[in-house]
BAFI-3210 file (N, C-alpha, C; in Angstrom, 3 decimals, decimal comma, padded with zeros to 6 digits):
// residues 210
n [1|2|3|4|5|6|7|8|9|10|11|12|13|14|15|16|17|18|19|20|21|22|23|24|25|26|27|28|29|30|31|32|33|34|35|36|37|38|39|40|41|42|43|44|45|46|47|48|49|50|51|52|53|54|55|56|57|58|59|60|61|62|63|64|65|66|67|68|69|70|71|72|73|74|75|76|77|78|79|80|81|82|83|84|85|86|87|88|89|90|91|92|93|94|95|96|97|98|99|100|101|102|103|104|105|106|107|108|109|110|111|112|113|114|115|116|117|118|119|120|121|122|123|124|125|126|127|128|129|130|131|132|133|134|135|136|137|138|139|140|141|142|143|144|145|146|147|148|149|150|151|152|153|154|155|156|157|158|159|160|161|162|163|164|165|166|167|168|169|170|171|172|173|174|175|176|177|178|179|180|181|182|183|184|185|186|187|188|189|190|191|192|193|194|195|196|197|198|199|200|201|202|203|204|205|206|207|208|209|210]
n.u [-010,648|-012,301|-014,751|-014,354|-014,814|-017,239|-018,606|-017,913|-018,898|-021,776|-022,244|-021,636|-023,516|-025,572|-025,682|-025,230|-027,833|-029,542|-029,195|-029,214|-032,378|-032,993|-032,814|-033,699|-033,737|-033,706|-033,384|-036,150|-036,018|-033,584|-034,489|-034,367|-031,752|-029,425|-027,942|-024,988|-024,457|-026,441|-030,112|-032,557|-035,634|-038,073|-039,631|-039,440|-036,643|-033,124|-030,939|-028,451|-026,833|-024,186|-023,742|-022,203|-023,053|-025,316|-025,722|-023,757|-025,113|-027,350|-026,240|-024,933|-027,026|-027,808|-026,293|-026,445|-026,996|-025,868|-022,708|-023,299|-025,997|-026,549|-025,375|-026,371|-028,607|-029,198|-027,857|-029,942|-031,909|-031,156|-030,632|-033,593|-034,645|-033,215|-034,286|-036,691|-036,581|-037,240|-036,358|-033,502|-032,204|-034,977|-036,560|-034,943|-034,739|-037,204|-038,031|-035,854|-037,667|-040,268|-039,630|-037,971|-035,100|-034,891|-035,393|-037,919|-040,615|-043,003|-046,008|-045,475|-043,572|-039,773|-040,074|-041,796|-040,136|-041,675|-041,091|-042,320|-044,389|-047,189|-050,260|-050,308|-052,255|-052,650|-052,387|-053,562|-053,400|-050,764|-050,122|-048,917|-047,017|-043,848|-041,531|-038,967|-036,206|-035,636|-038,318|-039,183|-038,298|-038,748|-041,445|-042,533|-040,978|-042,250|-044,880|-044,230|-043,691|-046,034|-047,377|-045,930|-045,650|-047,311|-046,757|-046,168|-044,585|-041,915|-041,453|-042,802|-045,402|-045,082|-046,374|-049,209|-051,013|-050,979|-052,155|-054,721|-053,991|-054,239|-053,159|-049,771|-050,299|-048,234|-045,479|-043,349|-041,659|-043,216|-046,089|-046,992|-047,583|-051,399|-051,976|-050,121|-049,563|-051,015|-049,885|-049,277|-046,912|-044,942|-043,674|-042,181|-040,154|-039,240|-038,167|-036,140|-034,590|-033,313|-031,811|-030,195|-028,379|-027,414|-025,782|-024,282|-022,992|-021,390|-019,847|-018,475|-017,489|-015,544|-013,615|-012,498|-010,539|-008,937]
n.v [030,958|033,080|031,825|029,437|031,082|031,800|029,940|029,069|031,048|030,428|028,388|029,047|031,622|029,704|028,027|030,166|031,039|028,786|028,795|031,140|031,732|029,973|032,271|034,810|037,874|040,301|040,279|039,861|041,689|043,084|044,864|047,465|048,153|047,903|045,879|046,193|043,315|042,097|042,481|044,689|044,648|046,377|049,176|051,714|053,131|053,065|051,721|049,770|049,222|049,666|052,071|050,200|047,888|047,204|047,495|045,544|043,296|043,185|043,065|040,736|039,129|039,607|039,758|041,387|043,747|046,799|048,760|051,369|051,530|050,140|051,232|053,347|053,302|052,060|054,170|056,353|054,511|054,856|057,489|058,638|057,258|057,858|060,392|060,257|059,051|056,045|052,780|051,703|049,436|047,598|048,592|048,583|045,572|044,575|046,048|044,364|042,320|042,305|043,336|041,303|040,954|043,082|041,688|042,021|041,071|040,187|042,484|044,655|047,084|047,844|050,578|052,164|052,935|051,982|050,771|049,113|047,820|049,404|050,261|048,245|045,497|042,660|040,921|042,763|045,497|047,698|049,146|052,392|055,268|056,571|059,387|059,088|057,567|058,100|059,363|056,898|055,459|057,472|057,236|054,388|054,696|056,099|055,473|052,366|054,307|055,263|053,115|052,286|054,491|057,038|059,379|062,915|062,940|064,165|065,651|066,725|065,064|062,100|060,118|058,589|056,938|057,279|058,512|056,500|054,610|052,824|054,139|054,017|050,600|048,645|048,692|046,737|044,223|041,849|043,012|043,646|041,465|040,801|043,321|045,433|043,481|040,567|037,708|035,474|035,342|037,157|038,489|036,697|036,358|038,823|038,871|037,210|037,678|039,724|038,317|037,327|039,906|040,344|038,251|038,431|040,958|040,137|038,273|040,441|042,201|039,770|039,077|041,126|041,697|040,441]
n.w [068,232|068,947|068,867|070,327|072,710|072,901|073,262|075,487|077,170|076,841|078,327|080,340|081,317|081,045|083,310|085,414|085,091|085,799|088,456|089,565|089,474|091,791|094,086|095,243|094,298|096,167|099,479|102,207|103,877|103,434|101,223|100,841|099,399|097,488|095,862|093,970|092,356|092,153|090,251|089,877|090,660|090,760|089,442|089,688|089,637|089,998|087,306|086,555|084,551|082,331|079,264|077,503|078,673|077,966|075,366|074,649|075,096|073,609|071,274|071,065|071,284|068,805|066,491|064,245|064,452|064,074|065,478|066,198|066,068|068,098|070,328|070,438|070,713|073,313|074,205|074,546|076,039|078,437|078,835|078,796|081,035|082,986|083,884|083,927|085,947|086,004|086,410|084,172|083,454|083,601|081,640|079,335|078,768|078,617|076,407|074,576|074,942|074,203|071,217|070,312|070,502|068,974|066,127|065,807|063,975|064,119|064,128|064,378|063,046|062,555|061,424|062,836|065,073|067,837|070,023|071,892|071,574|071,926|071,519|069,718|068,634|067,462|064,493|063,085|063,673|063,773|065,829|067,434|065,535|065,615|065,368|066,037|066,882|069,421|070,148|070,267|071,985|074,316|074,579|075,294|077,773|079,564|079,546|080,868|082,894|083,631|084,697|086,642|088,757|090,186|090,116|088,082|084,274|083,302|081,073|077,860|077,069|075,195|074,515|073,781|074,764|077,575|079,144|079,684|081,436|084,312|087,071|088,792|089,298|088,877|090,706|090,282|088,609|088,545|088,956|085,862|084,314|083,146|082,962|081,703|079,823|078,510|079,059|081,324|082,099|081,615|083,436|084,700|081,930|081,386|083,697|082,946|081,027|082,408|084,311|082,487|081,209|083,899|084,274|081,246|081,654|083,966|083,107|081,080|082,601|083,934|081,808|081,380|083,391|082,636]
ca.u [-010,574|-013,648|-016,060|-014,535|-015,293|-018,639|-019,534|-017,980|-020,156|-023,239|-021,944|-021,233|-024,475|-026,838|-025,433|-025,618|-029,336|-030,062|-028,522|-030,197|-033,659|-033,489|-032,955|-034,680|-032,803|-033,673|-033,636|-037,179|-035,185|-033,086|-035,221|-034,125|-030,320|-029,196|-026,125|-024,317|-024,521|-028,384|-031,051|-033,930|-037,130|-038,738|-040,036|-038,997|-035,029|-032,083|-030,471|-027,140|-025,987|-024,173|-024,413|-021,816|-023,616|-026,253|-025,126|-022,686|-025,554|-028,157|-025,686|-024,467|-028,073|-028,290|-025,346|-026,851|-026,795|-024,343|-021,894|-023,472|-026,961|-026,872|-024,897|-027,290|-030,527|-028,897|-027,790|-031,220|-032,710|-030,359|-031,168|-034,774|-034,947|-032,481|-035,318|-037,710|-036,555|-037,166|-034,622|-032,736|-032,262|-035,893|-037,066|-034,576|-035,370|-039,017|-037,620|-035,697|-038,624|-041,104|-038,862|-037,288|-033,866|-034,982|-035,394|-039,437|-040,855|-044,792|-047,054|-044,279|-042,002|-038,913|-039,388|-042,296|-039,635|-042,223|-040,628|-042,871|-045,698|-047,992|-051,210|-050,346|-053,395|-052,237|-051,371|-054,025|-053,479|-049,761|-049,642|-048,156|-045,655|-042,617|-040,656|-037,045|-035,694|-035,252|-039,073|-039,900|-037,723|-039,729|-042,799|-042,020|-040,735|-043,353|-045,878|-043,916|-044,132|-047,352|-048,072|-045,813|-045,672|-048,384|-045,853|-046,112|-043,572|-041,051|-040,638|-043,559|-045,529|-045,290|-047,274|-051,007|-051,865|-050,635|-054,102|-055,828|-053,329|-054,154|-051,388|-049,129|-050,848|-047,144|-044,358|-042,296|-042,004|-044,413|-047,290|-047,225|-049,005|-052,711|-051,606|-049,679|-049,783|-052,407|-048,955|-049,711|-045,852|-045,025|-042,847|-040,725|-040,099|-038,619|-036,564|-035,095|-033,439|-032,565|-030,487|-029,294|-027,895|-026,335|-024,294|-023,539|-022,211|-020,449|-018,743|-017,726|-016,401|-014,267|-012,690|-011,852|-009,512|-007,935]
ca.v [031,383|033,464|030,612|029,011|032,135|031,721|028,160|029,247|032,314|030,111|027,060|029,736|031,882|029,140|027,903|031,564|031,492|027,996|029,287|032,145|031,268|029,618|032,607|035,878|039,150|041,134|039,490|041,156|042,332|044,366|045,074|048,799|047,983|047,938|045,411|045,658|042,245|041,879|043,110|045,693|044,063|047,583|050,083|053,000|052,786|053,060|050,583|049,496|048,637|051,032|051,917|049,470|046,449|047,352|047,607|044,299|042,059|043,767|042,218|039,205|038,275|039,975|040,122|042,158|045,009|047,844|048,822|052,333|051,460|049,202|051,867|054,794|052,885|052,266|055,175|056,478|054,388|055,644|058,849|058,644|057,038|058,340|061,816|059,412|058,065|054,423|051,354|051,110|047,520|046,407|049,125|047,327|044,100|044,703|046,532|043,122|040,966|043,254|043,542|039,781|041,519|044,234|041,359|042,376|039,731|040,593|043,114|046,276|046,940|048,231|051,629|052,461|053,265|051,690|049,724|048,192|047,146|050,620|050,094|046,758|044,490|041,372|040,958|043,798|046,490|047,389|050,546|053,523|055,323|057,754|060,001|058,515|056,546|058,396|059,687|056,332|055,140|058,039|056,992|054,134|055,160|057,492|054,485|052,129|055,099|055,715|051,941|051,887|055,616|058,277|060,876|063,398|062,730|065,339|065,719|066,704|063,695|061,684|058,833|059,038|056,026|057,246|058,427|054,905|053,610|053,170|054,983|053,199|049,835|047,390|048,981|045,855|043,570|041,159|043,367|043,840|040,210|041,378|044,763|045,597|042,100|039,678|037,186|035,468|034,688|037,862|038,898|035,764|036,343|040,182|038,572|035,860|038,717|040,409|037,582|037,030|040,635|041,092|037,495|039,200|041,870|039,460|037,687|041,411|042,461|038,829|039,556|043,285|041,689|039,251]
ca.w [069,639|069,635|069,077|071,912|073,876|072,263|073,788|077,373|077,711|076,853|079,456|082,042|081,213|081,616|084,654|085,730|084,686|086,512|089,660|089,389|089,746|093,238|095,296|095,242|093,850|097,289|100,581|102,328|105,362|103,281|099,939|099,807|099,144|095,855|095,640|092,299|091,777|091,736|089,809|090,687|090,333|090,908|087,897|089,768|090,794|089,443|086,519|086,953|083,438|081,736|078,017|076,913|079,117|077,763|074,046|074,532|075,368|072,597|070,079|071,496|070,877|067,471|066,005|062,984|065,157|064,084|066,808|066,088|066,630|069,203|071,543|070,312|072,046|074,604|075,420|074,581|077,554|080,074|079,009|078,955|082,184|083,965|083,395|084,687|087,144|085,563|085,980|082,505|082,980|083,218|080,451|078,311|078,994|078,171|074,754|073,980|074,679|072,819|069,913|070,272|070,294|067,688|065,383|065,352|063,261|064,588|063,338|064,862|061,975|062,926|061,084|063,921|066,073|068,554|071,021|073,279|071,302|072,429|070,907|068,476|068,460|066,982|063,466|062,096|064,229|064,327|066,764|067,186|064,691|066,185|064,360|065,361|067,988|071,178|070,883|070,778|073,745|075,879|074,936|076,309|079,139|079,941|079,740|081,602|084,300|084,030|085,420|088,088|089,541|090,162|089,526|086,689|084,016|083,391|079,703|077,533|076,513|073,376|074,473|073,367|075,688|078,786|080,017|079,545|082,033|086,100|087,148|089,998|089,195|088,583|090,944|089,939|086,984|089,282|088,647|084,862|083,897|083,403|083,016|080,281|078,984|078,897|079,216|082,759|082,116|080,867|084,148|084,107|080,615|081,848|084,837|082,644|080,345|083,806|084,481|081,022|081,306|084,539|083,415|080,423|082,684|084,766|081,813|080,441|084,111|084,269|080,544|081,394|084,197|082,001]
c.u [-011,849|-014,955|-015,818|-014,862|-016,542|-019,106|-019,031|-018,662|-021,614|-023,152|-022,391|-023,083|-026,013|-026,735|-025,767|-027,124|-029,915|-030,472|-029,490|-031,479|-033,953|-033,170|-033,753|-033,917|-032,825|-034,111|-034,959|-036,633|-034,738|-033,905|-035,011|-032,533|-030,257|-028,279|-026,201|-024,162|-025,789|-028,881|-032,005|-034,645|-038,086|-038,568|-038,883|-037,560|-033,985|-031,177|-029,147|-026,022|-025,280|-024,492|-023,547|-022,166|-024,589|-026,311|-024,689|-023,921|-026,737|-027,388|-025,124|-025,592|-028,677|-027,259|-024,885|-027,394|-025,638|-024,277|-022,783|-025,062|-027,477|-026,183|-025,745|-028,805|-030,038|-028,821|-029,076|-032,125|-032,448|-031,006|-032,606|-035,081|-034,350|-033,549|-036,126|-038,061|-037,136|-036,274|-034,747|-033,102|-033,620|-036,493|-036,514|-034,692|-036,922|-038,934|-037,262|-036,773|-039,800|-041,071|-038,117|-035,334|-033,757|-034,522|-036,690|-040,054|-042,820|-045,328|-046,264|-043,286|-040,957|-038,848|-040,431|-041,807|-040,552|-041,475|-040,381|-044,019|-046,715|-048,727|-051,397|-051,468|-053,538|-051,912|-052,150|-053,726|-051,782|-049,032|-049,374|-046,801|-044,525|-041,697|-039,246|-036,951|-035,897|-036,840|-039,824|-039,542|-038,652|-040,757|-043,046|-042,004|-041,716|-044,672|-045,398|-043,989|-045,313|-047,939|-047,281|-045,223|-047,105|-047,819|-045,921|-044,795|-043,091|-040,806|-042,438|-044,298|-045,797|-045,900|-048,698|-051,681|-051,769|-051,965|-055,260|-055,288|-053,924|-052,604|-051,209|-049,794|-049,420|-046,026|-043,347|-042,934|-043,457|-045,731|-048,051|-047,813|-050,417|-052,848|-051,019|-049,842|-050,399|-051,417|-048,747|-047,735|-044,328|-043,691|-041,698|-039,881|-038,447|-037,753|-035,797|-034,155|-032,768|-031,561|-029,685|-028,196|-027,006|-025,248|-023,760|-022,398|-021,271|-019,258|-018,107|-016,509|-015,014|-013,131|-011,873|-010,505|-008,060|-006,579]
c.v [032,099|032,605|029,888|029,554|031,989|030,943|028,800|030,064|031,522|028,674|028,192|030,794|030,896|028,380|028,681|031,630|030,383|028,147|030,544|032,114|030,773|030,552|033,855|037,377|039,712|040,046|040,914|041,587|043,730|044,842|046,620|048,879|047,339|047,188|045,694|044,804|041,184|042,919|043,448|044,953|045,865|048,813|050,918|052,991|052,815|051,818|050,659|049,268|049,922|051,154|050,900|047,742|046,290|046,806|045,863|043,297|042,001|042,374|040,810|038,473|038,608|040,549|041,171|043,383|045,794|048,348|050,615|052,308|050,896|050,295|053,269|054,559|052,933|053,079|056,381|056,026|054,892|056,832|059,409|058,323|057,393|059,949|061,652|059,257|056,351|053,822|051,431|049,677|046,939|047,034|048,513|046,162|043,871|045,097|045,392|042,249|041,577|042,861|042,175|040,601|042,338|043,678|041,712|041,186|039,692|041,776|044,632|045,935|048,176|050,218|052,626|053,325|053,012|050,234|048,297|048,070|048,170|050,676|049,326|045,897|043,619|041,833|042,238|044,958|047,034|048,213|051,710|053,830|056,765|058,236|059,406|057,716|057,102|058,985|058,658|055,372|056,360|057,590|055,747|053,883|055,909|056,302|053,663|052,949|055,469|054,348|051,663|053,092|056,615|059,595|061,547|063,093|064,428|066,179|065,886|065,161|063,125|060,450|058,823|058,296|056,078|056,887|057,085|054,006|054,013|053,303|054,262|051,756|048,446|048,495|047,878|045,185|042,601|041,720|043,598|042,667|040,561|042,445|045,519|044,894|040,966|038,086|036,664|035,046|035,960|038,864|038,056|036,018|037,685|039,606|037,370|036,707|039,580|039,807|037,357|038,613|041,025|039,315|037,710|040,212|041,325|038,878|039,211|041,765|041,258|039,194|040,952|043,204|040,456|040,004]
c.w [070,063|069,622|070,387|072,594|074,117|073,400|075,258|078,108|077,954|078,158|080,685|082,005|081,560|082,768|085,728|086,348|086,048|088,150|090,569|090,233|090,947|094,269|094,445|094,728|095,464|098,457|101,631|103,672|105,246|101,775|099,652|100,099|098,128|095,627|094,355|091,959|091,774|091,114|090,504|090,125|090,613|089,811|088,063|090,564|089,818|088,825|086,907|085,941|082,927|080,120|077,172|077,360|078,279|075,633|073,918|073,853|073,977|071,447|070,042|070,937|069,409|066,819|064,246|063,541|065,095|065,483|066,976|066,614|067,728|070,564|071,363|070,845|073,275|075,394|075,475|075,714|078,712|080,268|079,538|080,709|083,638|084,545|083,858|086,045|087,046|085,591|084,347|082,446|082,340|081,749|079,201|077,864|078,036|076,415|074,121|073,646|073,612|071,394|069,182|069,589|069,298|066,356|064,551|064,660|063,007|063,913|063,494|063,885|062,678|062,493|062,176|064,851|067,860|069,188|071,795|073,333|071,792|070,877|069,499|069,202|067,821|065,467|062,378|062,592|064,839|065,174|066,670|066,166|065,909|065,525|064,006|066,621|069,777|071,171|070,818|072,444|074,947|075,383|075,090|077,815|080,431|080,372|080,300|083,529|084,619|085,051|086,757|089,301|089,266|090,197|088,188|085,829|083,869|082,311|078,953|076,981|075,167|073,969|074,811|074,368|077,199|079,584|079,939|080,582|083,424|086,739|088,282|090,422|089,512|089,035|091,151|089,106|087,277|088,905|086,983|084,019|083,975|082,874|082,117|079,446|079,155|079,332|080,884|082,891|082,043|081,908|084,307|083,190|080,503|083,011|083,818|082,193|081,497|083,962|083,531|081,511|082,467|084,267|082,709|080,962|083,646|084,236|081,594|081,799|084,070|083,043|080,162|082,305|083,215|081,006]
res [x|x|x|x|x|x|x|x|x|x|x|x|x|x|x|x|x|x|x|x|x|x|x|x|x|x|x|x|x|x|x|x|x|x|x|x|x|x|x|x|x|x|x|x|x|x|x|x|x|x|x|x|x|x|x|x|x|x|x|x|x|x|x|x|x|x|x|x|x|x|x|x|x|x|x|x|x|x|x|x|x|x|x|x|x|x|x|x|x|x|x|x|x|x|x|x|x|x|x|x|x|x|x|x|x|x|x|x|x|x|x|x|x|x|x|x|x|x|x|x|x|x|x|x|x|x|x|x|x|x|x|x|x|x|x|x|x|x|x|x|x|x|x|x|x|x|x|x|x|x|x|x|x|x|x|x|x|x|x|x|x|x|x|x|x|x|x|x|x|x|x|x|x|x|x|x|x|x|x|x|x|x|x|x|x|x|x|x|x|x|x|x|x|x|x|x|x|x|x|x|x|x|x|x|x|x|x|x|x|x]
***
């Protein structure tokens, strides 16, 4: 029974996804209205997932994710960004793709506690280290904000590279091709997992009524 669940999530998910793609998350009329059933394309704004959307979808795609660790990042990003003032969603997003679902596989080993690839340089150079988890989720966070606000952060800083960044350069995922990542693709990449996640979220919502 749960494999069948399996295959209908991934029918209905990439349908989802297809669907998806031909309209626009924000209509530019109304672009500062938040529905709950779109995604923010914008750094600085408020995420929508909570820590068990967030968590669900983590493992769905990595099912070698304890139930313990996968809800202790999570709720690590909220936290962090909620401090911020950063969207959760896309900071996560960016963590997945980074990390390839915190399978790692690239030159960032998992014990880094580095994220989001902050100062990896291909396969010799493999970045920053962080003591534990949540100070590498702010740093981070902190560098994500540095590129798409000119606001001070709030929280002392643990991220060495802030100051190298042009501050308020990518106030949406749109601007971060070039910019964080030499990846001319590199924002697609971050809205595809957008949509992956709020279908995830849509599937969890329909199964909560069942």
């Amino acid at each position: 029974m749960m494999k069948l669940q399996g295959y209908i999530y991934i029918i209905i998910l990439s349908i989802w996804s297809m669907t998806s793609h031909a309209v626009e998350p924000y209509f530019l009329s109304k672009v500062s209205i938040t529905s709950g059933n779109y995604y923010s394309v914008f750094i600085m704004d408020h995420g929508k997932s909570n820590v068990e959307d967030l968590a669900s979808m983590l493992q769905f795609y990595n099912p070698l994710i304890s139930d313990q660790y996968a809800q202790k990042i999570a709720s690590f990003y909220i936290e962090e960004c909620s401090d911020e003032g950063v969207n959760h969603d896309i900071a996560f997003c960016q963590m997945v793709l980074e990390t390839g679902f915190l399978n790692y596989g690239g030159s960032v080993k998992k014990s880094q506690n580095n994220f989001c690839g902050l100062g990896a340089i291909g396969e010799q150079v493999a970045g920053e280290h962080f003591p534990d988890m949540q100070i590498g989720v702010r740093a981070h966070i902190q560098h994500l904000k540095a590129y798409a606000s000119k606001n001070d952060i709030n929280k002392e800083s643990v991220d060495k590279r802030f100051r190298f960044v042009e501050r308020g350069v990518a106030t949406t995922i749109y601007g971060l091709p070039g910019k964080w990542a030499s990846d001319p693709l590199y924002d697609e990449k971050i809205e595809g997992l957008l949509i992956r996640l709020f279908a995830h979220r849509s599937l969890m919502a329909s199964r909560a009524t069942f």
